[in-house]
Structure formats: structure tokens, C-alpha cells
N, C-alpha and C positions, 0 to 999 in steps of 0.2 A: 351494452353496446359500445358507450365510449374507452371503456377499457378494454375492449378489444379492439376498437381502429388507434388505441395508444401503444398498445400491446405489437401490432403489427408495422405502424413506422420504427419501434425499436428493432426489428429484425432485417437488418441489409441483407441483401443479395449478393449473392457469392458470383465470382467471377473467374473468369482464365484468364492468364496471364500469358501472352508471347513474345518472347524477345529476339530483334535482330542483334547477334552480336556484329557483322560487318557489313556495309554497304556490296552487296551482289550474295548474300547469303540467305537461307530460308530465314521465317520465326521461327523459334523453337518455343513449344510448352515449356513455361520456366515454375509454375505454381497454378493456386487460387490464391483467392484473396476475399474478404467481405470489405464492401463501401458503397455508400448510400447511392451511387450513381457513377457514369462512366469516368468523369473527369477525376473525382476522389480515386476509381481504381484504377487511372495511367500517374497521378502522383502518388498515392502508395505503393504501386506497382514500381516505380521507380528508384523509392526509398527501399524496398525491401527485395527488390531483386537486380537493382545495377549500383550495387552503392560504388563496386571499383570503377567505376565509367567502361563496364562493359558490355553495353549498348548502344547501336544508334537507332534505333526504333522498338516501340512498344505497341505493340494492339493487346486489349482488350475486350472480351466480349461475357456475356451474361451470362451463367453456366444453363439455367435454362433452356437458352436459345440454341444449344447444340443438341442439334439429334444425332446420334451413332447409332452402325449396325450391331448385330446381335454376336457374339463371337460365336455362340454357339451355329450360325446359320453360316457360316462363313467359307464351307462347301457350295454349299447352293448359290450362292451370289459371287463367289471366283468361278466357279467353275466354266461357266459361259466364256469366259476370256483364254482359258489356257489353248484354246484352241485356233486362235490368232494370232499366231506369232509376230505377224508384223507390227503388233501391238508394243511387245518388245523389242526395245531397241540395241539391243546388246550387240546384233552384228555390222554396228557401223562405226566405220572409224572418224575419229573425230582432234580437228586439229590441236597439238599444243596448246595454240595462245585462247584455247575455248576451255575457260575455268569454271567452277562451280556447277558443272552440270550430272 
């Protein structure tokens, strides 16, 4: 029993990695990473994916904690939308000085 709760704090938890590369732009998935807890994966996260300072923002989260759909089902849960266009925004125009959108 104790070598297995020794067993088990040797194995961190794997994590996402997102980087802002500029203030008004998305995160972007930059990796994973393993580290014992959040703050270890936003400074490894930092050492191993903004070494040229090209980031201004990092999130992190537990790979765990993300659910994703199934690709395979991927009919069945767009399909309901194609049918609302005004969901798309594609027919509006939109001024010059409106960047990043």
C-alpha cells in the first residue's frame, strides 16, 4: 500500500499548454507538458515554450479536465447549425480599424 501512494506522487499530471503570442490575439495550443501542479506547468510552460519572449500570456490547464467531442459524431452535432445562417457571420461588413476578428 505504501509503495503505491509512493508510486503515485511520482507520476505528475500532464497538462495543455496555451500561448498569447500578442495582446488582442487568441491562446493558441502551444504543447503538453507534466508538472506536479499549476504554477510548475505556467513556469515550465514558459521555459519550454516562450524562450524567445514570444508570449504575453500563458494558461494552463490539466489535460484531464478537458472533455472533447467525438470526431467521429461530428455530423450529428454540426448539423443542427447549418441551417442558421445568421449564425454565420460572413455577410457583414466590418470596419478597417476592427482587427483580430
Amino acid at each position: 500500500m505504501a509503495e503505491q501512494s509512493k508510486q503515485n506522487k511520482n507520476e505528475w499530471p500532464l497538462w495543455e499548454v496555451f500561448i498569447r503570442s500578442k495582446a488582442g490575439l487568441d491562446h493558441k495550443h502551444a504543447g503538453s507538458l507534466h508538472a506536479a501542479d499549476a504554477q510548475m506547468a505556467i513556469e515550465n510552460a514558459r521555459d519550454v515554450y516562450t524562450r524567445r519572449m514570444e508570449g504575453v500570456s500563458i494558461w494552463v490547464v490539466e489535460s484531464r479536465n478537458i472533455i472533447a467531442s467525438d470526431p467521429s459524431e461530428a455530423d450529428s452535432l454540426y448539423e443542427p447549425a447549418n441551417d442558421k445562417i445568421y449564425r454565420h457571420p460572413t455577410f457583414y461588413n466590418l470596419p478597417d480599424e476592427v482587427k483580430y476578428m
